[in-house]
C-alpha positions in Angstrom: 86.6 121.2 60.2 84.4 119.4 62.8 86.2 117.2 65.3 85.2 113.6 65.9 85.2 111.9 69.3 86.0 108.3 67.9 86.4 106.7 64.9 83.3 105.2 65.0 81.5 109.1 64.8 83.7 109.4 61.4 81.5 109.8 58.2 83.2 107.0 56.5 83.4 104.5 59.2 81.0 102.4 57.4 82.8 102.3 54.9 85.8 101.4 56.7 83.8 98.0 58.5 82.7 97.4 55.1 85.9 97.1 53.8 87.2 95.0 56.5 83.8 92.7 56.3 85.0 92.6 52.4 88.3 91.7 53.2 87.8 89.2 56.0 88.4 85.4 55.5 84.9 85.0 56.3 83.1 87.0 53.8 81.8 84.3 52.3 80.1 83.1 55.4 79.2 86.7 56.1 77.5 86.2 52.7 76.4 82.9 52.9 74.1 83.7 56.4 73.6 87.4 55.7 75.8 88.5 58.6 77.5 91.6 59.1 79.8 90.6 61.6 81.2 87.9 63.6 78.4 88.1 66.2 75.8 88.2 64.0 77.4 85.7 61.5 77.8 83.5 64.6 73.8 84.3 65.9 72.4 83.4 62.6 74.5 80.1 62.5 72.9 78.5 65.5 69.2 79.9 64.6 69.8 77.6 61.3 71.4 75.0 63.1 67.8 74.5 65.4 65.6 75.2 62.6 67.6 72.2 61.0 67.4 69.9 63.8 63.5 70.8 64.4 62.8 70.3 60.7 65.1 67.1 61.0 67.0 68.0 57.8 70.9 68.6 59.4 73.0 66.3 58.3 77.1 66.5 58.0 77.4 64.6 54.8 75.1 67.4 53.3 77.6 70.2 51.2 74.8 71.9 50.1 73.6 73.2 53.5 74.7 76.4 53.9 75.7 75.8 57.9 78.0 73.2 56.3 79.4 75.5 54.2 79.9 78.5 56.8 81.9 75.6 58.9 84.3 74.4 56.2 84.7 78.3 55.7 84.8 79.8 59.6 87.5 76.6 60.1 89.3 76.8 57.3 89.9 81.0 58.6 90.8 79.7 62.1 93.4 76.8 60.5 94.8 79.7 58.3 95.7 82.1 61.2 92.4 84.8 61.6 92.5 86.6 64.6 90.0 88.8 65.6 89.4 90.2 68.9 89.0 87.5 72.1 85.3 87.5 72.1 85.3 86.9 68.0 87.4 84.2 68.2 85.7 82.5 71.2 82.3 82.7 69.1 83.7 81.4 66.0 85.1 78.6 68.4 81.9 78.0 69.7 80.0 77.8 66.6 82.6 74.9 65.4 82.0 73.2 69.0 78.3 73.6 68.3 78.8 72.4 65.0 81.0 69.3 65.5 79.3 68.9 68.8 76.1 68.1 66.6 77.6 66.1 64.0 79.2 63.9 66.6 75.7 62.7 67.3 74.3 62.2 63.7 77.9 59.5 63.7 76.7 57.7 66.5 72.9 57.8 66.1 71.6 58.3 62.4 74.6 56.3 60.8 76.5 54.7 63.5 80.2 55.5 62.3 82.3 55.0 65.2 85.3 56.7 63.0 83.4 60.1 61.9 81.8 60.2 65.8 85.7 59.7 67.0 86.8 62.6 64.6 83.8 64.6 65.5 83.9 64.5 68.9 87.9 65.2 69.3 87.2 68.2 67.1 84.3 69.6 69.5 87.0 69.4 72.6 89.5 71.0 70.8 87.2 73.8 69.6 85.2 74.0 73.1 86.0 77.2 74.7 86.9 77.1 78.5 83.4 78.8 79.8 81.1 77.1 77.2 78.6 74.6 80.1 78.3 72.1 78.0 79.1 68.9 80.0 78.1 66.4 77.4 80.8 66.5 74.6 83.2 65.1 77.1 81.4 61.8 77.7 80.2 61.4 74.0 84.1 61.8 73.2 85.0 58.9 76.1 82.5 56.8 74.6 83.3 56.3 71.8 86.4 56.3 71.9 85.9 52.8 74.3 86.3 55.0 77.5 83.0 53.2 79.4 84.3 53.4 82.5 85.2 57.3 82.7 82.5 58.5 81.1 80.5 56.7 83.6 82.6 58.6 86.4 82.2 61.7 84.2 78.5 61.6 83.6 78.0 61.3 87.8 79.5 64.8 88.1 76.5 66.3 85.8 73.8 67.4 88.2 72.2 70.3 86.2 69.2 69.7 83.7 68.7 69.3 81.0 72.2 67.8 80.8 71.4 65.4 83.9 68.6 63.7 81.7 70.7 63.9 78.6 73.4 62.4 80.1 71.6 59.8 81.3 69.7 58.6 78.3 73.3 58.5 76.3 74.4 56.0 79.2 71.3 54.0 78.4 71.7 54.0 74.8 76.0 52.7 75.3 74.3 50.0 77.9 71.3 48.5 75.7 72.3 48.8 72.2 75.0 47.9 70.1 75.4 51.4 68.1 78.5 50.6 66.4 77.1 47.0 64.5 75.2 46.5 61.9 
């Protein structure tokens, strides 16, 4: 019989990460974005996300999208207890930051609901990972949750672009428009 360094050299070892893909919680999103693992699943999440965005068609109240549906599915794995290895879990918790992260702004800006923007952006900060850059969840969440003067103090500490700019236009819109009234 032939001797096999690792597990992964093993004839059936496909087999054996097919079984676990089959048996995962996430399957369905596995399915869902033709993934074969977390990485990939994760990859192929934010491609769709930008191809939505450029094709202007993401939108949270949308079930039918399949990014929505990989969410409510990668979420509902996390809230159940999956636990993969550290770098699985802080890509699935990035692709929920990316996601709520997202929908916080289609709240404020394509249907001004203060409550969903609230719920949103709470959800992105719990799901932000500590070395994800993004310094623009953080203000979006003071905002709206009536925190003027804070984000104001948080948005001076962003000196990188294209954050700086970002930032800075999301100021603009708080000071000139009333995005919470009819």
């Amino acid at each position: 019989m032939r001797a096999f360094n690792s597990w992964d050299a093993f004839p059936f070892a496909g087999m054996r990460k097919k079984i676990a893909r089959e048996q995962s919680p996430l399957k369905e999103a596995f399915k869902l974005l033709n993934a074969s693992n977390v990485s990939d699943l994760c990859k192929k999440f934010i491609a769709e996300d930008q191809r939505l965005i450029k094709a202007q068609a993401l939108d949270y109240k949308n079930k039918a999208l399949v990014i929505n549906k990989a969410k409510e599915i990668i979420e509902r794995a996390i809230e159940q207890g999956f636990s993969g290895e550290k770098q699985e879990n802080d890509d699935l918790r990035d692709v929920l930051w990316f996601w709520y992260h997202h929908a916080t702004g289609y709240a404020i800006w394509r249907y001004r609901d203060k409550t969903k923007a609230r719920e949103f952006s709470k959800k992105a900060l719990n799901y932000q990972v500590a070395d994800n850059p993004n310094k623009i969840t953080r203000p979006l969440y003071l905002l709206v949750h009536d925190r003027k003067t804070e984000a104001e103090d948080w948005l001076k500490t962003i000196s990188e672009e294209p954050e700086k700019t970002a930032s800075q236009g999301i100021m603009t819109e708080f000071n000139t428009r009333n995005l919470f009234k009819s």
